[in-house]
Structures are given as structure tokens and as C-alpha cells.
C-alpha positions in Angstrom: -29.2 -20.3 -28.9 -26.8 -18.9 -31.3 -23.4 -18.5 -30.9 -22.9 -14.8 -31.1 -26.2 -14.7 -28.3 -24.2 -17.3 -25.9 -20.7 -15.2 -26.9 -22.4 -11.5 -26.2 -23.8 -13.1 -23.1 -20.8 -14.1 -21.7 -19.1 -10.9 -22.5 -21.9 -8.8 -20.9 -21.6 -11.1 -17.4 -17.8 -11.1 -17.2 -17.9 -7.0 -17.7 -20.4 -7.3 -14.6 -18.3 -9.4 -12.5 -14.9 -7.2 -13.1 -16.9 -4.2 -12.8 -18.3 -4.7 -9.7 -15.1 -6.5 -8.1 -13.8 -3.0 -8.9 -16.6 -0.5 -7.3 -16.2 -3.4 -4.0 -12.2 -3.1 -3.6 -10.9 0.3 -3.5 -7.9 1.7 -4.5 -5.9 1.2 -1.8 -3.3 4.4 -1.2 -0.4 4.9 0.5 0.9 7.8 3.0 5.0 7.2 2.4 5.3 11.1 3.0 4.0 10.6 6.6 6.1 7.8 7.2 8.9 9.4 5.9 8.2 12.5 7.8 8.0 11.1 11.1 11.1 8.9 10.5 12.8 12.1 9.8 11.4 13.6 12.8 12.9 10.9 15.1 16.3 10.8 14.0 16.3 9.4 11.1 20.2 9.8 9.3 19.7 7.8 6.1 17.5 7.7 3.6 13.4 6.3 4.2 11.9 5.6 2.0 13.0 2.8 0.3 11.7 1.6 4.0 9.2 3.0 4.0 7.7 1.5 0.3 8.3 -1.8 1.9 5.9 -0.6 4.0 3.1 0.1 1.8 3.6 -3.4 0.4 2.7 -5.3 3.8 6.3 -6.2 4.9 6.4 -4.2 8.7 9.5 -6.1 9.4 11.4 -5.1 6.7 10.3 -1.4 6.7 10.6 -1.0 10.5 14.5 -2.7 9.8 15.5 -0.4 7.1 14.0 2.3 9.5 16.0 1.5 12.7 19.5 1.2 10.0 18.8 4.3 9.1 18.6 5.6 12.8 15.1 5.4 14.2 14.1 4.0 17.6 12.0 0.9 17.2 8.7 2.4 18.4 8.9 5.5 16.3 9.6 3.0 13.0 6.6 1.0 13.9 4.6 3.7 14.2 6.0 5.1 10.9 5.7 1.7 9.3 2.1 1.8 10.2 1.7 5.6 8.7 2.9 3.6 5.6 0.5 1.4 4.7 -2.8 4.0 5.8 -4.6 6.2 3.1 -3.0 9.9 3.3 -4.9 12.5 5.0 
């Protein structure tokens, strides 16, 4: 087999792979405006949404503890910390 055969080969299967890895995972989004908006809707006094990004990135703990600093009950940022890391409606 000749080397630019074997090197087109292996370019056309690693396009394959990465494309379909692609169409399998989807984007995953973010809703930070309904997480902010329903901190602010329970009180919040400071600002959310630094809080609220470390939402979107998988740390609940450290959203929901910039959320209760900043004057939400614990319940209300869990549920907000939640609204972070869903696809917006």
C-alpha cells in the first residue's frame, strides 16, 4: 500500500471518529439568566452570577455558597444552582 493511500486513509477515519463524537455529544448550554433571576427573586443583595457560572461548570457547592453570601436561602440557591447547569427554555 502506498504511503499517501495508508496517510489519506487515516485522515478519512479520524474525520469519522471526531465527526461523529461531535453529532453524539451535544452542545451542552447553560440557563445563568434563570438562575440569576430566581436568586434575585429570593433575596438576593449581591451580585450572582459569578455564582451562578460556577454553576454551569458542575461545582453546586460553590455556586449555592456564593448564592447564600449574597443573601439567598439555601433551598432557593439549590434550586437556582440547578436552573444553572439546565439548557435555557
Amino acid at each position: 500500500m502506498r504511503t499517501s493511500t495508508r496517510f489519506a486513509g487515516v485522515l478519512v477515519g479520524l474525520a469519522v471518529s471526531l465527526g461523529g463524537a461531535a453529532l453524539a455529544a451535544p452542545a451542552a448550554r447553560a440557563d445563568i439568566p434563570a438562575c440569576v433571576n430566581m436568586a434575585v427573586q429570593a433575596g438576593a443583595t449581591g451580585d450572582v452570577t459569578a455564582a451562578c457560572t460556577r454553576g454551569v461548570s458542575g461545582d453546586l457547592m460553590g455556586c449555592v455558597d456564593g448564592l447564600t453570601q449574597a443573601g439567598v436561602p439555601g433551598g432557593a440557591a439549590g434550586g437556582a444552582c440547578r436552573l444553572a447547569a439546565q439548557e435555557p427554555r
